[in-house]
C-alpha positions in Angstrom: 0.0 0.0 0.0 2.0 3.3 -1.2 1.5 6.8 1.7 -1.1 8.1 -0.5 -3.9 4.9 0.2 -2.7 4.3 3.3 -3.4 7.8 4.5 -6.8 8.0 2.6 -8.1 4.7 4.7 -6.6 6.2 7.6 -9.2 9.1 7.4 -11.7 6.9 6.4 -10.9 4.7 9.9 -10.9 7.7 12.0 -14.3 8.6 10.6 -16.1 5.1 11.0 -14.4 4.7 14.3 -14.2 8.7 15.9 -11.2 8.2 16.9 -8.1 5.6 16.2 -4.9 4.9 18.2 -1.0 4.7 16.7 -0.8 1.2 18.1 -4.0 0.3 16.3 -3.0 2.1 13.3 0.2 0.0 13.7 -1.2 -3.4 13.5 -3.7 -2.8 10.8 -1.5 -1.2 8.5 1.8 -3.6 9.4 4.3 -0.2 9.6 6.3 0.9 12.0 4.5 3.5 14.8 7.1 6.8 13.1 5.1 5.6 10.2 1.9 6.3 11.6 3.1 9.3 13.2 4.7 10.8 9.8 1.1 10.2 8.5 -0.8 11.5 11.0 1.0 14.8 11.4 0.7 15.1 7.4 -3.0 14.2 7.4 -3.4 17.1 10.6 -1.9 19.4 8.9 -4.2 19.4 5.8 -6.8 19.6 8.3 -8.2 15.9 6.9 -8.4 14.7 10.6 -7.5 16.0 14.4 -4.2 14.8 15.7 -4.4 14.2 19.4 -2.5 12.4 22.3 -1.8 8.7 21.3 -3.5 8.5 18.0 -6.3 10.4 15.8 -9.9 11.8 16.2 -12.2 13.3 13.7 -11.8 17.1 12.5 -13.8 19.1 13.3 -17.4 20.2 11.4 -17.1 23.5 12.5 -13.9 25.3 12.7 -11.8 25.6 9.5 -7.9 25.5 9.2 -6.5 28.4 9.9 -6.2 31.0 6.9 -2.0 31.4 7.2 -1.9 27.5 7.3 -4.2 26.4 4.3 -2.3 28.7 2.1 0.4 26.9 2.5 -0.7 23.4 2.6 -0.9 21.2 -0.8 0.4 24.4 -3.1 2.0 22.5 -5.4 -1.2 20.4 -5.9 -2.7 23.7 -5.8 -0.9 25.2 -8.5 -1.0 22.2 -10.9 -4.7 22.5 -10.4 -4.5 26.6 -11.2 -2.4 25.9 -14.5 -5.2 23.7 -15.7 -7.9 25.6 -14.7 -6.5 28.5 -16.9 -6.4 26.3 -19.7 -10.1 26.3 -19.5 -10.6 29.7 -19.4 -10.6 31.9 -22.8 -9.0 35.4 -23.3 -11.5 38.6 -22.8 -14.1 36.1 -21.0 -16.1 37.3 -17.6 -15.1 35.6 -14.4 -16.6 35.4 -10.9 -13.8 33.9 -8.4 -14.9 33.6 -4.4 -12.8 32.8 -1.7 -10.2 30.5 -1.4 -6.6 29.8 -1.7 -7.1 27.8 -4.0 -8.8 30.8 -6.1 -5.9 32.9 -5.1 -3.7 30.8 -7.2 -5.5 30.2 -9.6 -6.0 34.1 -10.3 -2.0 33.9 -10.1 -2.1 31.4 -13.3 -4.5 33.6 -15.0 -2.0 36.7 -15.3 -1.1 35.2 -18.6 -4.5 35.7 -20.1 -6.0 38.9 -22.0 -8.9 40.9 -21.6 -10.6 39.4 -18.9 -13.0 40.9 -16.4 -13.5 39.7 -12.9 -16.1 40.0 -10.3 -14.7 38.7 -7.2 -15.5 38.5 -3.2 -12.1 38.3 -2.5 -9.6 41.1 -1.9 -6.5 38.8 -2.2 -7.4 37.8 -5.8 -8.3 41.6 -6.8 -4.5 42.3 -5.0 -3.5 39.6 -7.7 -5.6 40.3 -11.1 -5.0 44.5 -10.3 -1.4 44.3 -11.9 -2.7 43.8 -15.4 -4.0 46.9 -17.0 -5.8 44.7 -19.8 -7.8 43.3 -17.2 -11.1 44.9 -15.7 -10.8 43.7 -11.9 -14.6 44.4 -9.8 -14.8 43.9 -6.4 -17.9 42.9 -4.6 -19.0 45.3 -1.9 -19.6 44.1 1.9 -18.4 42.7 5.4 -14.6 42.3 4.6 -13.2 39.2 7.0 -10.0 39.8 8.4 -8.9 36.8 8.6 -8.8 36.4 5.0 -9.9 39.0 2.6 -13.3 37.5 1.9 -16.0 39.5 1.4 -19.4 38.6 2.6 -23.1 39.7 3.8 -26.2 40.7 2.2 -24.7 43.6 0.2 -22.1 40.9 -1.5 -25.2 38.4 -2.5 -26.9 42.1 -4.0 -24.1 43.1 -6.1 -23.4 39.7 -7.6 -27.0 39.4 -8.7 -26.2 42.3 -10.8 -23.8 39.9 -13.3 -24.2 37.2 -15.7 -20.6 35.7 -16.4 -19.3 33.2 -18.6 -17.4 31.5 -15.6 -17.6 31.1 -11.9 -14.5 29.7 -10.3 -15.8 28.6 -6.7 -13.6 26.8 -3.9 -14.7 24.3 -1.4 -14.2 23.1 1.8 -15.5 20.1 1.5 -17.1 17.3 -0.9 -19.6 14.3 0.8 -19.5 11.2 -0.5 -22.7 12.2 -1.6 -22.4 15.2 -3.5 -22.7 17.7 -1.1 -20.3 20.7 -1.2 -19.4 21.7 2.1 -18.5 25.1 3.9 -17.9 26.4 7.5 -19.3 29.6 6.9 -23.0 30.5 6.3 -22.0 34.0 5.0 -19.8 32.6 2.5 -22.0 30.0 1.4 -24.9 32.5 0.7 -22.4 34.5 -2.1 -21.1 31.4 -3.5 -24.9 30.1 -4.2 -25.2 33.3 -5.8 -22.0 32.8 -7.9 -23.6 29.5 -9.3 -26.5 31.1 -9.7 -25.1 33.8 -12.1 -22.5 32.1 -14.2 -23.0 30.2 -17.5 -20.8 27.4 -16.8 -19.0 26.7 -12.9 -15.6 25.1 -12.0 -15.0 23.8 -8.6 -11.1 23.8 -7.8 -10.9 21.5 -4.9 -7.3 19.5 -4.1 -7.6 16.0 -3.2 -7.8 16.9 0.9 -11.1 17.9 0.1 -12.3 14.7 -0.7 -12.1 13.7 2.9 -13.7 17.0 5.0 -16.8 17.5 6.4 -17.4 20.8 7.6 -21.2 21.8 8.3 -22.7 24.5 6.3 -25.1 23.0 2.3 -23.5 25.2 0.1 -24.9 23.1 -3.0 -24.2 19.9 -5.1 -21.7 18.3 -7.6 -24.8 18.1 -10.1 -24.7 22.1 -10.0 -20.8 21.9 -11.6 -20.1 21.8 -15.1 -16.5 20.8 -14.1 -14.3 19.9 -11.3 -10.5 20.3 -11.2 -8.4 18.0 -8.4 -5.1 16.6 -8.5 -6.1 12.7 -7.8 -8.6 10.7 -8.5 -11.7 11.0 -6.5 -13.2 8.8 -4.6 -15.9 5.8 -6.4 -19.1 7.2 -5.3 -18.1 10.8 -6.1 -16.8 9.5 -9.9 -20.0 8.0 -9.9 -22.1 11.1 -9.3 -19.8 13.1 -12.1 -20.2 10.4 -15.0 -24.1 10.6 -13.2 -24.4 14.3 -14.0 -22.1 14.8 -17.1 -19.7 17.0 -15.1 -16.1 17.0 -16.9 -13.3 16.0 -14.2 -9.9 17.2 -15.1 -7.4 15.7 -12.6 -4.2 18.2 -13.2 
């Protein structure tokens, strides 16, 4: 069983079972207990479960990873995703992009393109997209979060509704194994429904982490996507619900 398996039916232990020790761990697996620990500090730190004393529990549904933390965590899967992405995206086309780090990337890897116009909830991608004088950059108006340079509230969902877009890039923070995309913040969720809502065609960026969170807040479906853009491949029942719904998966 290569790291990558063994760390996906780790999570999927810890979730049946609420909480699993390294000794356990140990035997099932047959590796050595620095193995388990290597994992289990890997798997904490991209927030797929909660490391505690003598083993692992289940993350919680409520609080996400901090903001300093999940921009750094997976960036290289990140950035493949961002480069693909921007192969999907035209010159001079109209974008929404939310919040995420993942979006923030991925408005990195679309410097290279012409003539676009953005909408976006998120005053780290307008930072970004601002540089290029081709571009027209928009920034949603609202309660700006501190903590990450989302924008969000009533006055956010009102301005989006003002667009029709050829694109809306949305994040995640999590995808059930049955279909549900998953958020920790109500606010946030509200302005993303509107970003599907508005937009022609929607990607979901989402690294393969993702694939294993379950954080509290509906903010819609996989049957809402016209594409989803990851870095492995997901799990059966969720390539069953794509093929189910004609979304295109691009794994990057």
């Amino acid at each position: 069983m290569n790291q990558h398996t063994r760390q996906d039916a780790i999570v999927e232990l810890v979730r049946q079972h609420g909480y699993v020790s390294i000794e356990q761990l140990t035997e099932h697996f047959a590796v050595t207990p620095q193995t388990v620990r290597r994992d289990l500090n890997t798997l904490s730190d991209e927030g797929r479960i909660r490391r505690v004393h003598g083993g692992a529990g289940v993350e919680s549904s409520t609080v996400n990873t901090a903001y300093s933390t999940r921009k750094t965590l997976n960036l290289t899967e990140k950035e493949r995703i961002a480069r693909c992405v921007a192969r999907h995206i035209p010159d001079h086309s109209s974008l929404f992009i939310n919040i995420g780090t993942s979006n923030e990337v991925i408005a990195q890897a679309l410097l290279e393109h012409k003539g676009l116009e953005v909408i976006t909830n998120n005053l780290n991608v307008a930072a970004i997209l601002q540089r290029k004088e081709d571009f027209s950059v928009i920034v949603a108006g609202g309660q700006v979060r501190s903590r990450d340079g989302g924008i969000i509230g009533e006055a956010t969902i009102d301005f989006i509704n003002q667009f029709k877009v050829d694109v809306g890039i949305i994040g995640i923070s999590g995808i059930d194994e049955d279909g549900s995309l998953l958020e920790f913040d109500y606010q946030e969720v509200r302005v993303a429904q509107a970003i599907i809502a508005n937009s022609r065609r929607v990607y979901l960026a989402a690294d393969h982490s993702k694939f294993h969170r379950n954080p509290v807040v509906r903010q819609g479906n996989l049957s809402q996507l016209d594409a989803l853009f990851t870095d492995r491949e997901p799990p059966e029942a969720i390539n069953k619900l794509l093929n189910e719904h004609d979304v295109a998966l691009h794994i990057a």
